[in-house]
C-alpha positions as CSV (number, residue, x, y, z in Angstrom):
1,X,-80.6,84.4,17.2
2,X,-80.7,83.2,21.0
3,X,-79.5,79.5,19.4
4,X,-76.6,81.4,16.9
5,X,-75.4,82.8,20.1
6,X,-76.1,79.2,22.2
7,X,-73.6,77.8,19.3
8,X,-70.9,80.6,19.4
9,X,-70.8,79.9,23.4
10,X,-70.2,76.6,22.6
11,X,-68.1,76.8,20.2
12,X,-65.9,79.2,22.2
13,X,-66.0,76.8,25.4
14,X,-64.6,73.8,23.3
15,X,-61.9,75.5,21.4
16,X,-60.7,77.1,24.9
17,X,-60.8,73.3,26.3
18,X,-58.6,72.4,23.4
19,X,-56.1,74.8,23.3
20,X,-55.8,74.7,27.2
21,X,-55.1,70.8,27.0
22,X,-52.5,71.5,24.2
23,X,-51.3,73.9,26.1
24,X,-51.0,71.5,29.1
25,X,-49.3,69.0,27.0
26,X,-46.4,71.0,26.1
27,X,-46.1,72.3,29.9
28,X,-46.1,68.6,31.0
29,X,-43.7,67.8,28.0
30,X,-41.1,70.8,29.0
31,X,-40.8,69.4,32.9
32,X,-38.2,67.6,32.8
33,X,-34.7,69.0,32.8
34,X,-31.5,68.5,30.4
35,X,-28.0,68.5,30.9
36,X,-27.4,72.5,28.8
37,X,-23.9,73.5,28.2
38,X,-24.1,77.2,28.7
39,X,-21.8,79.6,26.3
40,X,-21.7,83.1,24.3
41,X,-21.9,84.9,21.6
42,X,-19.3,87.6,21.4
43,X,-19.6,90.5,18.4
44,X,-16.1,92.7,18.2
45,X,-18.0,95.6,16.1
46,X,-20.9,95.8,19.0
47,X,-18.6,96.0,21.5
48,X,-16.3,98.9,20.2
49,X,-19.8,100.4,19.5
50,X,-20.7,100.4,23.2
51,X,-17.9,102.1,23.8
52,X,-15.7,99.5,25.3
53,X,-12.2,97.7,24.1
54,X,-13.2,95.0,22.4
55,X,-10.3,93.1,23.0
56,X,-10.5,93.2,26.9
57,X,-13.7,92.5,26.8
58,X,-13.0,89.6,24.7
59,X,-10.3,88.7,27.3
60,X,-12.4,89.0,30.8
61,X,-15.3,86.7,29.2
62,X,-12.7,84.3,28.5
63,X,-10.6,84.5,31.6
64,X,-12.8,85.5,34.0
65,X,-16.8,83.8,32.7
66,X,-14.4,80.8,31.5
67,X,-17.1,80.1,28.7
68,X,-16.2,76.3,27.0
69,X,-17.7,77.3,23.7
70,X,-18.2,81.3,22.3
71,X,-20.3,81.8,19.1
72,X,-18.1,84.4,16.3
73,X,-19.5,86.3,13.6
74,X,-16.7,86.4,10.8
75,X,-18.8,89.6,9.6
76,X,-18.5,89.9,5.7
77,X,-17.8,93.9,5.5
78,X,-14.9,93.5,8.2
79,X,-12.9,91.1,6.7
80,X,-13.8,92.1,3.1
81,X,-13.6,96.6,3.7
82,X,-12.7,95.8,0.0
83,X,-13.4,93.8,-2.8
84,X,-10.8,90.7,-2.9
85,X,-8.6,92.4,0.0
86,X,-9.3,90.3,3.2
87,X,-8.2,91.0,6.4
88,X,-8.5,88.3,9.0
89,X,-6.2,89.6,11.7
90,X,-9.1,89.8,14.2
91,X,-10.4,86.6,13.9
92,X,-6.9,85.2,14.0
93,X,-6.5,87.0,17.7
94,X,-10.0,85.6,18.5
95,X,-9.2,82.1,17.9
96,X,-5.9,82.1,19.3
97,X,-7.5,83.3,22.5
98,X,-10.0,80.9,22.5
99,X,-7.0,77.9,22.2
100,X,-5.0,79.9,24.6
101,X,-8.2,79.6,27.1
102,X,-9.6,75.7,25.7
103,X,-12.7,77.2,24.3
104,X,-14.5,76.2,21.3
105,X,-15.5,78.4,18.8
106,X,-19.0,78.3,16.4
107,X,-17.7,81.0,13.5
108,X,-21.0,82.6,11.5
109,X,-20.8,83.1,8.2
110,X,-22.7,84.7,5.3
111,X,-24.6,88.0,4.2
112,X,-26.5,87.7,7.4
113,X,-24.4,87.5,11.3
114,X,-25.7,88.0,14.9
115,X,-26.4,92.1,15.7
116,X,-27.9,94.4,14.3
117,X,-28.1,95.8,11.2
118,X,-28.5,92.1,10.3
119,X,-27.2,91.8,7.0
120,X,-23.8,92.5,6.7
121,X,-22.5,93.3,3.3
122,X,-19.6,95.6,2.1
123,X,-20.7,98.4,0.2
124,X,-18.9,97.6,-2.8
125,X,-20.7,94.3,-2.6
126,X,-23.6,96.2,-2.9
127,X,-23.1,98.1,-5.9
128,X,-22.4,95.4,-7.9
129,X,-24.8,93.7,-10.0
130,X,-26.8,90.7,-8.2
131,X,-25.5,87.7,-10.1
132,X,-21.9,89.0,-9.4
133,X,-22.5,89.7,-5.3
134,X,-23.1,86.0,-5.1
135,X,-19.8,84.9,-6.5
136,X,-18.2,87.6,-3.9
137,X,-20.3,86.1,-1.1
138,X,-19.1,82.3,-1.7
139,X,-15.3,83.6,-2.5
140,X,-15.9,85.3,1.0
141,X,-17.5,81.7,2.1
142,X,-14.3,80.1,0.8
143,X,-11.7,81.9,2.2
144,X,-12.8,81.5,5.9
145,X,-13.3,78.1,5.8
146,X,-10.2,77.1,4.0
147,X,-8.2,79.7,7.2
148,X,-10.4,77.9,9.8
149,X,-11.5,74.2,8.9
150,X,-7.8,72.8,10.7
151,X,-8.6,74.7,13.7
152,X,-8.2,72.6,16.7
153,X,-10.8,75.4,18.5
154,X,-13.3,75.2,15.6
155,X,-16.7,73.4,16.9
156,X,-19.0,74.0,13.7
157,X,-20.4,76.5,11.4
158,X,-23.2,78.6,11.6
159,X,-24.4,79.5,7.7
160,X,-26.0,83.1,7.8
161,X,-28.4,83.9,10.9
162,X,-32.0,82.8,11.0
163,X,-32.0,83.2,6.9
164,X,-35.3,81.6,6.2
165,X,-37.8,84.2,8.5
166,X,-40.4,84.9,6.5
167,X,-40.8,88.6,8.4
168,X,-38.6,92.0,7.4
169,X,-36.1,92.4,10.3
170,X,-32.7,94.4,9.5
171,X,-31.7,96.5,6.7
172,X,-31.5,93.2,4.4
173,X,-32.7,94.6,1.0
174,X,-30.4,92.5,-1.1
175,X,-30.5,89.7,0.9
176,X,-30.0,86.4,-1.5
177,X,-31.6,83.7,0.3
178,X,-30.9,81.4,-1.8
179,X,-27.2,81.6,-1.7
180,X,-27.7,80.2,1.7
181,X,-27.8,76.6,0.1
182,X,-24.8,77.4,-2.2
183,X,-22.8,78.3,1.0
184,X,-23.7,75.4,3.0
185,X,-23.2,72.7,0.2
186,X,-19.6,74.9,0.1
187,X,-18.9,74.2,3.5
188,X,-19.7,70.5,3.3
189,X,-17.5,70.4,0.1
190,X,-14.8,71.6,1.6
191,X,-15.2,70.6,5.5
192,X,-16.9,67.3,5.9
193,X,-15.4,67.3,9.3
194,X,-17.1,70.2,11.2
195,X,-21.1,70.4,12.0
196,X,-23.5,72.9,10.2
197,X,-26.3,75.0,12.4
198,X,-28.6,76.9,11.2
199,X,-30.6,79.0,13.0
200,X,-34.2,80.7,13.3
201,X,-36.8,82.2,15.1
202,X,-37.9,80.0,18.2
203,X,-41.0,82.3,18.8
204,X,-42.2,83.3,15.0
205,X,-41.2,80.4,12.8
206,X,-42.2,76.7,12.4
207,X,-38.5,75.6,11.4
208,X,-39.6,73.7,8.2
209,X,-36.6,74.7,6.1
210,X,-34.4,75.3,8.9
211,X,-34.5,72.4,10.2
212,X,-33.8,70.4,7.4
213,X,-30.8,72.4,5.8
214,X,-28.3,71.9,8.4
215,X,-27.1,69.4,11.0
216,X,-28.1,71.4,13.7
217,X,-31.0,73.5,14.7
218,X,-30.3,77.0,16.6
219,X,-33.2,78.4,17.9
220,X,-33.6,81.9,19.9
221,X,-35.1,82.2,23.2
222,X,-36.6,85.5,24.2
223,X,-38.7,85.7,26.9
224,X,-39.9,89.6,27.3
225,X,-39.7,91.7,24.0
226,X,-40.3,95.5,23.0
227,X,-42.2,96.2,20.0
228,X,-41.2,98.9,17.6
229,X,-43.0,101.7,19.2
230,X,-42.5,100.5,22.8
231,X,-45.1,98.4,23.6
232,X,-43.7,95.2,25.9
233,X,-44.1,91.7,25.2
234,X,-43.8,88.7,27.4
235,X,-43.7,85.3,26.5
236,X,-44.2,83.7,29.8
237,X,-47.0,81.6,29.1
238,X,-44.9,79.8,26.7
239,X,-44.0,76.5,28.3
240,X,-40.5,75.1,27.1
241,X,-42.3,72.4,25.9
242,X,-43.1,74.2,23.0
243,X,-39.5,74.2,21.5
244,X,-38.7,70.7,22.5
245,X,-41.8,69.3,20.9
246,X,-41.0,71.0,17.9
247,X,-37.5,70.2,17.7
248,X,-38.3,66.5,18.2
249,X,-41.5,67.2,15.7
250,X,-38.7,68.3,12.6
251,X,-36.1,65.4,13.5
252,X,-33.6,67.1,15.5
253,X,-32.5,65.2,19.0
254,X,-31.2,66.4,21.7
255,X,-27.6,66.5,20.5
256,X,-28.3,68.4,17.4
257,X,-30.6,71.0,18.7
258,X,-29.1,74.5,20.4
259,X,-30.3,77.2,21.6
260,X,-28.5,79.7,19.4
261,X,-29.6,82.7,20.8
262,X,-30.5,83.1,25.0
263,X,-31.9,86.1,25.8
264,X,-29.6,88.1,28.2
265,X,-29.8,91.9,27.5
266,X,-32.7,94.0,27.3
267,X,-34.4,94.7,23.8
268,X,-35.5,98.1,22.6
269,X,-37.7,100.0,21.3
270,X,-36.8,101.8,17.6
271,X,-34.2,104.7,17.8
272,X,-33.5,103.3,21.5
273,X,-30.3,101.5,22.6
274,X,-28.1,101.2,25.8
275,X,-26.1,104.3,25.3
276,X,-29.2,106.7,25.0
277,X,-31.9,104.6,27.8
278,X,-32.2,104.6,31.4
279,X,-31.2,102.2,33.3
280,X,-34.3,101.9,34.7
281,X,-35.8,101.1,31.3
282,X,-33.9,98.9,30.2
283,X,-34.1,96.5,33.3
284,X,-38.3,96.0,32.2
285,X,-37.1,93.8,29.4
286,X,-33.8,92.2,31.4
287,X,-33.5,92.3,35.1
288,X,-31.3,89.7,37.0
289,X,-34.3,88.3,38.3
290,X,-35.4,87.7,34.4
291,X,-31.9,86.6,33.5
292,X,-31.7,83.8,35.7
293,X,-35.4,82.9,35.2
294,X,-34.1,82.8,31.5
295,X,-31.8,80.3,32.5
296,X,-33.7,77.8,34.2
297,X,-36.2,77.8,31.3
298,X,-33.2,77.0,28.8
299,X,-33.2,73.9,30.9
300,X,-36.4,72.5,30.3
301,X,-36.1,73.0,26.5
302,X,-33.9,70.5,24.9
303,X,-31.3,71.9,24.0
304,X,-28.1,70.8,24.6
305,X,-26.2,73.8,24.2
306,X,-27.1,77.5,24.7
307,X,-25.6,80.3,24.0
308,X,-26.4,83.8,25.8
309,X,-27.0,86.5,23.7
310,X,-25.6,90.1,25.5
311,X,-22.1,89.4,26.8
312,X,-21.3,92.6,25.7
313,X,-24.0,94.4,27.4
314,X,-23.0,92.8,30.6
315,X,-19.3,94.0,30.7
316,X,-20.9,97.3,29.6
317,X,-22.8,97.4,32.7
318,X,-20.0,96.3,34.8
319,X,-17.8,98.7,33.5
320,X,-19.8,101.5,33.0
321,X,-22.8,101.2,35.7
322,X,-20.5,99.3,38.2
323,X,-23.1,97.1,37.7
324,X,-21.9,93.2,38.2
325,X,-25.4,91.6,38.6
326,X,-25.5,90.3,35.3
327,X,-22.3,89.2,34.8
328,X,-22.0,87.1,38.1
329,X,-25.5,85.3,36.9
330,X,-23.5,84.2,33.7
331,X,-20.3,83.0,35.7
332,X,-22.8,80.6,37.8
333,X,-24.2,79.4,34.7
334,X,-21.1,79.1,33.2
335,X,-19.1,77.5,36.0
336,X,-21.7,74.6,36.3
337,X,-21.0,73.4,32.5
338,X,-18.9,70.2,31.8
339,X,-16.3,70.1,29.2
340,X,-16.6,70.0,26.0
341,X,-13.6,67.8,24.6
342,X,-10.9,69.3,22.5
């Protein structure tokens, strides 16, 4: 017994001393900084939802943040209410806007965009039998990029959001992975110009498929989480390292590796959201102090673009909480980019 538990001491001791030197070697490996050009992601649906008028809101991150490049879900149920009537009058303003302002524009695509609930399907799309939702999806596929493959604003596609986690997240029950391969080999067949990303989980995936089905790799960044039932997580100890090693590990340079989503906006709990939390609350998961500690970590991952995830929730708080904290972080951020060519 006394040598079982001599071995298990020693066992413990060595596999400390190895993952503390591996651990050390991504910390080293994450010191240096890169040049990141900072942008958004902007969600018209999630806005209205918070209450606010989507379209100014639109307008003030434009004119006022003076993003160069803003990430656009063209969600599947909005443009599609109903089956082959599509209505892209929204995305239309959006991208005029953005050529009105010189800002480039990443449109998402697919079952799955950016915000919650995740999947995004008409409910006629739904009810239809499985074999048959698939052709909808890539007529759906087809019809944006054929609109949007000339635009001068258009910087590349994003096929579906993080489709190859291999967790539940969202109310995705139909969700046709799959398809995600049929949409991006449509893409290429009809835009060989224009980039693909694809993006996944920078904290709970590996990137294998990810990283291999697209041009570009979009990973999140979130820093300090909520569980479910409450309970907060923090990623601190995580050097950037991590990220860039990988990145560099699955093929993917500097220039073909974003970070697609930067955390920016507090995360909650299940049944929780920013209409019905405290203010108080919601600052444990995203403070100012945490936003801009956010930022300077985006720095030492690789990446060469990053795009912060909560605009939204920002003009919320301004508007709302006469809060500016938040937004004035971005606006430095923002203001210290270079140009991205048109």
């Amino acid at each position: 017994m006394k040598i079982l538990r001599h071995w298990i001491t020693k066992m413990i001791i060595i596999i400390s001393i190895v993952l503390f030197v591996v651990w050390l070697s991504f910390y080293f490996f994450g010191l240096k900084k890169e040049p990141v050009i900072f942008g958004v992601s902007f969600d018209q649906n999630y806005a209205t939802w918070l209450g606010l008028d989507w379209k100014q809101t639109y307008i003030s991150i434009l004119t006022d943040l003076h993003p160069v490049v803003i990430r656009i879900p063209v969600v599947w149920d909005s443009v599609e209410p109903k089956q082959n009537q599509f209505n892209f009058s929204d995305i239309d303003w959006m991208m005029k806007q953005a050529k009105n302002n010189h800002v480039k524009v990443v449109l998402v695509i697919g079952q799955k965009t950016p915000r919650w609930p995740e999947c995004h399907v008409p409910k006629w799309a739904n009810a239809i039998p499985e074999v048959d939702m698939r052709s909808a999806l890539l007529k759906y596929v087809r019809q944006t990029i054929i609109r949007y493959r000339n635009s001068s604003v258009l910087q590349s596609w994003q096929v579906e959001n993080e489709p190859f986690i291999n967790f539940n997240f969202g109310v995705c029950q139909r969700f046709d992975r799959a398809a995600t391969y049929q949409e991006i080999d449509l893409v290429k067949f009809l835009d060989s110009v224009h980039p693909i990303m694809i993006t996944d989980s920078g904290e709970l995936s590996l990137w294998r498929e990810s990283s291999t089905a697209g041009d570009i790799l979009g990973t999140t960044v979130y820093r300090v989480v909520r569980t479910p039932n409450g309970i907060i997580l923090r990623y601190n100890w995580l050097p950037a390292g991590w990220y860039k090693a990988r990145a560099e590990w699955r093929g993917k340079d500097y220039n073909h590796f974003v970070i697609s989503e930067l955390q920016a906006e507090p995360w909650f709990a299940s049944g929780d959201n920013p209409l019905n939390t405290p203010v108080s609350v919601q600052m444990e998961t995203m403070s100012p102090s945490q936003m801009q500690k956010n930022i300077d970590y985006a720095k030492h991952v690789g990446a060469s673009q990053a795009y912060f995830w909560g605009a939204e929730w920002w003009y919320f708080m301004k508007t709302k909480y006469h809060d500016s904290d938040f937004w004035n972080i971005a606006k430095r951020a923002l203001s210290e980019n270079v140009t991205i060519k048109h």
